[in-house]
C-alpha positions as CSV (number, residue, x, y, z in Angstrom):
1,X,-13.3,-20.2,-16.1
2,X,-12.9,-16.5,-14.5
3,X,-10.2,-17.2,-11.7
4,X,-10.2,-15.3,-9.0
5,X,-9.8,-15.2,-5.1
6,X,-13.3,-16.8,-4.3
7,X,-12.5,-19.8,-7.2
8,X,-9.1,-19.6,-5.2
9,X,-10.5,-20.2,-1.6
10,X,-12.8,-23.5,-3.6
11,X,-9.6,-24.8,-4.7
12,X,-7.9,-24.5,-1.7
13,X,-10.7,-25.8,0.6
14,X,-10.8,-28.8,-1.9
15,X,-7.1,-29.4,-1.5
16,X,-7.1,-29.4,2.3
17,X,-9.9,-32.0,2.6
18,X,-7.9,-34.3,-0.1
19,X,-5.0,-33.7,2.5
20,X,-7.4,-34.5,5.6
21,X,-8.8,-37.9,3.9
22,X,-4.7,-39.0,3.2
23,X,-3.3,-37.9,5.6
24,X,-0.8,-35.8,4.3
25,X,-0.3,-32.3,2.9
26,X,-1.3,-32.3,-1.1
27,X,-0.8,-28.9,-2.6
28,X,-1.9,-26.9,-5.5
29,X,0.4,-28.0,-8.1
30,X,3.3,-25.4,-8.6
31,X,2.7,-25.2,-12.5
32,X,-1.2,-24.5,-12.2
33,X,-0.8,-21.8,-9.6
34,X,2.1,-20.4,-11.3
35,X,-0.1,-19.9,-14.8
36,X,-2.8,-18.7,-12.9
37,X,-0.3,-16.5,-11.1
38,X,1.0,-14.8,-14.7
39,X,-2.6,-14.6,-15.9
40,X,-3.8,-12.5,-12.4
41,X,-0.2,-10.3,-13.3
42,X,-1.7,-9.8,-16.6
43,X,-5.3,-9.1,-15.8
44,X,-3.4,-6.4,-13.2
45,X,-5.0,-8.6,-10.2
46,X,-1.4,-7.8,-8.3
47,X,-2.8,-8.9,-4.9
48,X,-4.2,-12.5,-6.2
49,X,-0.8,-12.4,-8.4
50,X,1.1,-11.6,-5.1
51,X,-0.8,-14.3,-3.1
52,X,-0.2,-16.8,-5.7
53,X,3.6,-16.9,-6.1
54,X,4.2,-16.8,-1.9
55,X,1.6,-20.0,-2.3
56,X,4.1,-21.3,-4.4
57,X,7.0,-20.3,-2.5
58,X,6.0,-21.9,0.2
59,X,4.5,-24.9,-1.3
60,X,7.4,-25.2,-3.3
61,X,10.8,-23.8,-1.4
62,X,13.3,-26.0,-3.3
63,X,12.3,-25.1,-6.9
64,X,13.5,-21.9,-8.3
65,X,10.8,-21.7,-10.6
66,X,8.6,-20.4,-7.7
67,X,10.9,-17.9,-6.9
68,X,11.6,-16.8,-10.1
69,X,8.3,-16.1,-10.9
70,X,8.0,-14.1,-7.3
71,X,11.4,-12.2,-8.5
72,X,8.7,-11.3,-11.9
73,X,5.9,-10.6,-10.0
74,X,8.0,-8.1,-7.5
75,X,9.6,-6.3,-10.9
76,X,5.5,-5.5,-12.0
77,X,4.6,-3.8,-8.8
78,X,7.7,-1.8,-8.6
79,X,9.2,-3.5,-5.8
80,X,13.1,-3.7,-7.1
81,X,14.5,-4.9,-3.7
82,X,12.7,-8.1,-3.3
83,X,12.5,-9.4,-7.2
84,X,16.6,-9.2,-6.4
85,X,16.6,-10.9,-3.8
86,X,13.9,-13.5,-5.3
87,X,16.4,-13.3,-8.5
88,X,19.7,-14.3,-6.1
89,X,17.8,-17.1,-4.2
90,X,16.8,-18.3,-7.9
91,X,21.0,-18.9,-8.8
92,X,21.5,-19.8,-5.3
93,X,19.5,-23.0,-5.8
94,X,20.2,-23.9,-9.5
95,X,22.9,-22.0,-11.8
96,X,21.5,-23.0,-14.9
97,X,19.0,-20.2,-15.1
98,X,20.6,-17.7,-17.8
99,X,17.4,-15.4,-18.2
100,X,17.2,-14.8,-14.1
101,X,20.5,-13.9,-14.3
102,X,19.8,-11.4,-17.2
103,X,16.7,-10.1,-15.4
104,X,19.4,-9.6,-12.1
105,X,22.1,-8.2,-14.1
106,X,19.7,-5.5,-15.7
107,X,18.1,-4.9,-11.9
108,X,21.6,-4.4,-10.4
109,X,22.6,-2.1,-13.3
């Protein structure tokens, strides 16, 4: 399937009337919009890649996964002052991430 915003805007609808019919917010699970998230990084789609990892930032504000991969996405488009602070909120909620403190060490450098 070619992924883009208008498959995006499908999915999305879908998810909101599954939400509607429970009665409760169900979103895009983190680890699909992450992957499609890399995959729009690496077809150099930086504004669906952008859009993607805030989804999942805000879907998601606990896991520092999400903001990890924002920190990733920030360090493709050049934009050094948010993936550190992405990279910091990463450690902030969970130590145990070695590589985001290697890809903040070699930002802060």
């Amino acid at each position: 399937m070619n992924f883009n915003k208008e498959v995006l805007s499908k999915i999305e609808l879908h998810y909101a009337d599954i939400s509607i019919h429970l009665g409760y917010k169900v979103a895009l699970p983190e680890a699909l919009v992450n992957n499609y998230g890399y995959r729009s990084m690496g077809n150099n789609n930086s504004e669906l890649a952008g859009y993607l990892f805030k989804m999942n930032v805000v879907n998601y504000p606990d896991s520092p996964n999400t903001y990890d991969s924002l920190g990733d996405f920030y360090v493709s488009v050049g934009d050094k002052k948010n993936a550190i602070a992405n990279y910091q909120k990463v450690l902030t909620l969970d130590q145990n991430f070695p590589e985001t403190k290697g890809k903040l060490d070699n930002l802060l450098k």
